[in-house]
N, C-alpha and C positions, 0 to 999 in steps of 0.2 A: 666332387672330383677326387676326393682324399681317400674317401670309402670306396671309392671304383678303383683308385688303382693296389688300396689294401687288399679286394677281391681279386683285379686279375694276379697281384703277386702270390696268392696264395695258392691260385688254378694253377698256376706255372709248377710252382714247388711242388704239388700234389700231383703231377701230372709229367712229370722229367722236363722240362723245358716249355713243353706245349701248354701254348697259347687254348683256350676254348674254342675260337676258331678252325683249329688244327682240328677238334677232336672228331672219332670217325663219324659218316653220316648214317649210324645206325639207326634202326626204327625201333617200335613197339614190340613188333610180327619176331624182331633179332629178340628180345627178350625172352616172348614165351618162348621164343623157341631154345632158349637159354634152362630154361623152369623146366622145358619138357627132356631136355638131354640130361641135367642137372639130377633129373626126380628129386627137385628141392619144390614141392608143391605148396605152395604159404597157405596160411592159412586164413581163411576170409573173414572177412571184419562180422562183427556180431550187430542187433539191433539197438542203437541207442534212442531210439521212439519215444520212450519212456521215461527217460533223464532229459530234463533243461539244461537249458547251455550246449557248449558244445566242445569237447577235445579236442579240437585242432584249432592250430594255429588258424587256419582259412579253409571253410567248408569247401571253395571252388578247388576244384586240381587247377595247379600250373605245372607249365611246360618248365623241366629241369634238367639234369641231366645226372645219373646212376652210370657208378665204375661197377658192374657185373663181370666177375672171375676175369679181372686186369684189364677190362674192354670197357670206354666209357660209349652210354646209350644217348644220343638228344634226343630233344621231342618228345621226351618222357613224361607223362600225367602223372603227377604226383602231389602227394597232400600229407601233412605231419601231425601224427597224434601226439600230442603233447603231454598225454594225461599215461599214455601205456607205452611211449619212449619210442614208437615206430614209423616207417613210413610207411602208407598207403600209393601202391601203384596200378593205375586204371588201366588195363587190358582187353583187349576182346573176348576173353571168356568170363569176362569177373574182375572184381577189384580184392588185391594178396598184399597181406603182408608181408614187409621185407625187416628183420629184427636186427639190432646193431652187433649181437652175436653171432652172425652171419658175415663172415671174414670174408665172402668176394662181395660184400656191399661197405669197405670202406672209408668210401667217398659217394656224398651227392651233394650236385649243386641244385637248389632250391629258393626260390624268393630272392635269388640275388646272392644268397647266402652260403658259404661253403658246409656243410656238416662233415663230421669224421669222428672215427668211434678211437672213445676212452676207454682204460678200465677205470673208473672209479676206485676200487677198493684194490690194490699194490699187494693187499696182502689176500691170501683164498678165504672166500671162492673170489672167483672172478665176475664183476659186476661191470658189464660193457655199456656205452652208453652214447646215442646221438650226441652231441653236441657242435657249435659253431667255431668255426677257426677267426679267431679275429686279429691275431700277431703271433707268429715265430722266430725266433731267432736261435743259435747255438744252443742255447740252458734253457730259456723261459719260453714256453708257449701261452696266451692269454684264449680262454676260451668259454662260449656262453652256453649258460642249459635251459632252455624251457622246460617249463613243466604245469601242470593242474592238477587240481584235485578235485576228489570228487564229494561231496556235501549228503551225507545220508539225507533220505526222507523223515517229515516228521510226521505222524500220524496226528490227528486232530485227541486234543483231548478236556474240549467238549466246548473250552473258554478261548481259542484260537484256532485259526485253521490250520487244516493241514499240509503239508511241503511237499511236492516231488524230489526226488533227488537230482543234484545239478552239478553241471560242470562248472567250477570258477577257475581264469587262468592266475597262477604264481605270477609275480616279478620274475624276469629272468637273474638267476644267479651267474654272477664268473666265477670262472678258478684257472688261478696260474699253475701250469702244472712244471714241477721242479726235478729234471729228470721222469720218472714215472707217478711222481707223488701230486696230488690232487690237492689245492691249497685254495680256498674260499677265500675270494676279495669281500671284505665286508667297510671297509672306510678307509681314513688315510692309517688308524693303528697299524690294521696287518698288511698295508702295503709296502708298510716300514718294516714289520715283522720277516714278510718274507723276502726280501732285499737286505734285512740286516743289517738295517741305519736306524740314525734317529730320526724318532717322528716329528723334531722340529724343519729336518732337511725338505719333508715330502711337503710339509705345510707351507715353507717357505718357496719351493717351486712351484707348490700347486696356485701360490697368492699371487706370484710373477706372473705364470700365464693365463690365469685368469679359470685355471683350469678346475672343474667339480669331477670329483672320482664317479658319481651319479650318473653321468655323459656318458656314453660309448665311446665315443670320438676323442673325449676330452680323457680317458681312463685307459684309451691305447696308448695314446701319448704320453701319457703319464708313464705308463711301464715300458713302453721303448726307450724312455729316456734313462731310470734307473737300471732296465737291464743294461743299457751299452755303457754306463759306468760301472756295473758291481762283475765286470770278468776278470 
């Protein structure tokens, strides 16, 4: 129940007041026809045949919803390459890429999940990027990144077999972002680090609630608590 009203308070914030309910009941058909007024024609996904594993979070599309140039779309097909930082949207002519450097995508809601685009690197170039909204408040936003990588091929050489290349997924990383600046949650050190306490304060609340920074659940709360003490 905690995470459901985490998400709709973030749809609200991301959205001027509106609820997901509220949002308009646009189709697929309002897209392309978004792509075709736009001449922003994405570009189509390539063959991964040949690579094992798989870049996306989940092979299936689910129904999500995409803010396209200030207009959010429901009912949207959608599926998240995790390995090449995009989403994929299924259309009647073809499935297109939509890239996070593309400023009327962003916002989508996916899997439940809010995405909204970073810059990662504050300083140039500019390095834009999916990622999950999971708490904001005034100063601190806490947000998560998927990603994968991809495993060269080994060629046989003569005393083992040989490899296809494959997709394996990362752990997802968080990072608090501090103003514009990108700050990797890695334990309770740098939570202490970027709050600006000692790391006996974080350890002694983290031991009270019973709290692991490793949790999602337990690592929101964690930083909602130190952000609404360090203003």
């Amino acid at each position: 129940m905690g995470k459901y009203v985490i998400l709709l308070s973030i749809v609200c914030c991301l959205n001027g007041n509106k609820i997901l309910a509220q949002l308009p009941l646009s189709t697929s058909m309002s897209i392309e026809g978004y792509v075709n007024r736009s001449g922003n024609y994405l570009m189509q996904i390539g063959d991964y045949s040949e690579v094992k594993g798989s870049p996306y979070l989940d092979e299936t599309f689910k129904k999500g919803a995409i803010k396209l140039d200030g207009e959010w779309y429901r009912e949207t097909d959608l599926r998240y390459d995790s390995f090449d930082g995009v989403f994929e949207v299924k259309l009647k002519d073809g499935i297109f890429v939509i890239r996070p450097e593309n400023a009327d995508t962003d916002s989508i809601l996916y899997n439940k999940e809010i995405f909204v685009t970073r810059d990662m690197n504050p300083e140039k170039p500019v390095r834009m990027q999916y990622m999950v909204s999971l708490y904001q408040d005034e100063s601190y936003t806490l947000l998560k990144r998927y990603s994968a990588r991809l495993d060269n091929a080994v060629k046989t050489d003569g005393y083992s077999e040989a490899k296809p290349a494959e997709y394996k997924p990362n752990p997802p990383v968080y990072y608090i972002f501090r103003g514009h600046e990108p700050l990797e949650v890695k334990g309770t050190g740098s939570i202490a680090d970027i709050f600006a306490i000692d790391r006996k304060s974080v350890k002694r609340y983290m031991r009270q609630h019973k709290y692991n920074s490793k949790n999602e659940l337990d690592l929101i709360e964690i930083i909602r608590h130190f952000s609404s003490i360090n203003k």
